[in-house]
N, C-alpha and C positions, 0 to 999 in steps of 0.2 A: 172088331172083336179081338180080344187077347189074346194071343196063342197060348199054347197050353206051355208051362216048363217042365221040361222033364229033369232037371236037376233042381237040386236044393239049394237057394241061394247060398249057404253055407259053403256047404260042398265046389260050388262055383267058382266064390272066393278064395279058395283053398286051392284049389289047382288055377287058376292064375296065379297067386303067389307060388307055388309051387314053378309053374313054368317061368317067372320073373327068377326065379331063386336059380334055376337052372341056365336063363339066357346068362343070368350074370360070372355063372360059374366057367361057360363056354366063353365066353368074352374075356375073362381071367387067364385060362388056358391058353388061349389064341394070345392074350401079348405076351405070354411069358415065353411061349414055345417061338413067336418072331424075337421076341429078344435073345432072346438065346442063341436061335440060328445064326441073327446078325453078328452076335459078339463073335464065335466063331467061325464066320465068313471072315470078320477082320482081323484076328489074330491068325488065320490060313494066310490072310494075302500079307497081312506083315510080318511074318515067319517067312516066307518064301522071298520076300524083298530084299531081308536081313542077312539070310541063307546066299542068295544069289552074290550081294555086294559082298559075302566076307569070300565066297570062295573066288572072285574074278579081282581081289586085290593083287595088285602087283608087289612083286618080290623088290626086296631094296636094289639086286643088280638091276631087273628091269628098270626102275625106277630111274637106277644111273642113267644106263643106256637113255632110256627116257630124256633125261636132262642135256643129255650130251648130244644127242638128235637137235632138242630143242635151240640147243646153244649153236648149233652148226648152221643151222637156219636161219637163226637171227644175225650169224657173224655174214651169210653169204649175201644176207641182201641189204645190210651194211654198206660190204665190199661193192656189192652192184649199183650202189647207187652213188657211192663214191668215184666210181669207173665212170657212170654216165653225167656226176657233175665235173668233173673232171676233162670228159670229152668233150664238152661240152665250152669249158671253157679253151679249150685250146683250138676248139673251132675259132673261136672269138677272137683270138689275140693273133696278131703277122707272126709267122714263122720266123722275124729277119731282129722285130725291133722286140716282141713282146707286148707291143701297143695296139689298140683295138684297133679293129679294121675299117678304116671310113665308108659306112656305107653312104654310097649316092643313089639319093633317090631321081629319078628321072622322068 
């Protein structure tokens, strides 16, 4: 047996379109309102990125200093490695003649 309808097919039709016309309006809402969020989540973080690098720039004297550390560094271990080829070679050579040292193997 049939059951009975208690609505109108019309009327039926109607409010199903009526709720499709509504899921779709929430579904509208919902990506504009994540779009929006997102946009502004990434303009926060690269505002504050932008923010952070300009105020932790270094001043041209730091800069110098900066360069002049860096130079002092590269001249010390220039100097140290010249010290230990240096040492090295005079390990090597007779204190007497300047000529290598004959090693014997035994």
């Amino acid at each position: 047996m049939n059951s009975p309808n208690l609505i109108d097919n019309s009327t039926q039709e109607y409010i199903f379109n009526k709720l499709k016309q509504c899921h779709s309006y929430r579904t509208n809402v919902y990506y504009y309102v994540f779009n929006i969020s997102i946009f502004i989540f990434f303009c926060t973080i690269v505002s504050i990125v932008l923010y952070y690098c300009y105020n932790n720039k270094l001043t041209d004297h730091e800069k110098q200093q900066k360069m002049v550390r860096d130079q002092q560094y590269i001249l010390s271990k220039i100097r140290f490695h010249q010290n230990e080829f240096n040492n090295k070679k005079q390990n090597e050579l007779s204190y007497i003649t300047d000529l290598p040292t004959n090693h014997r193997f035994e």
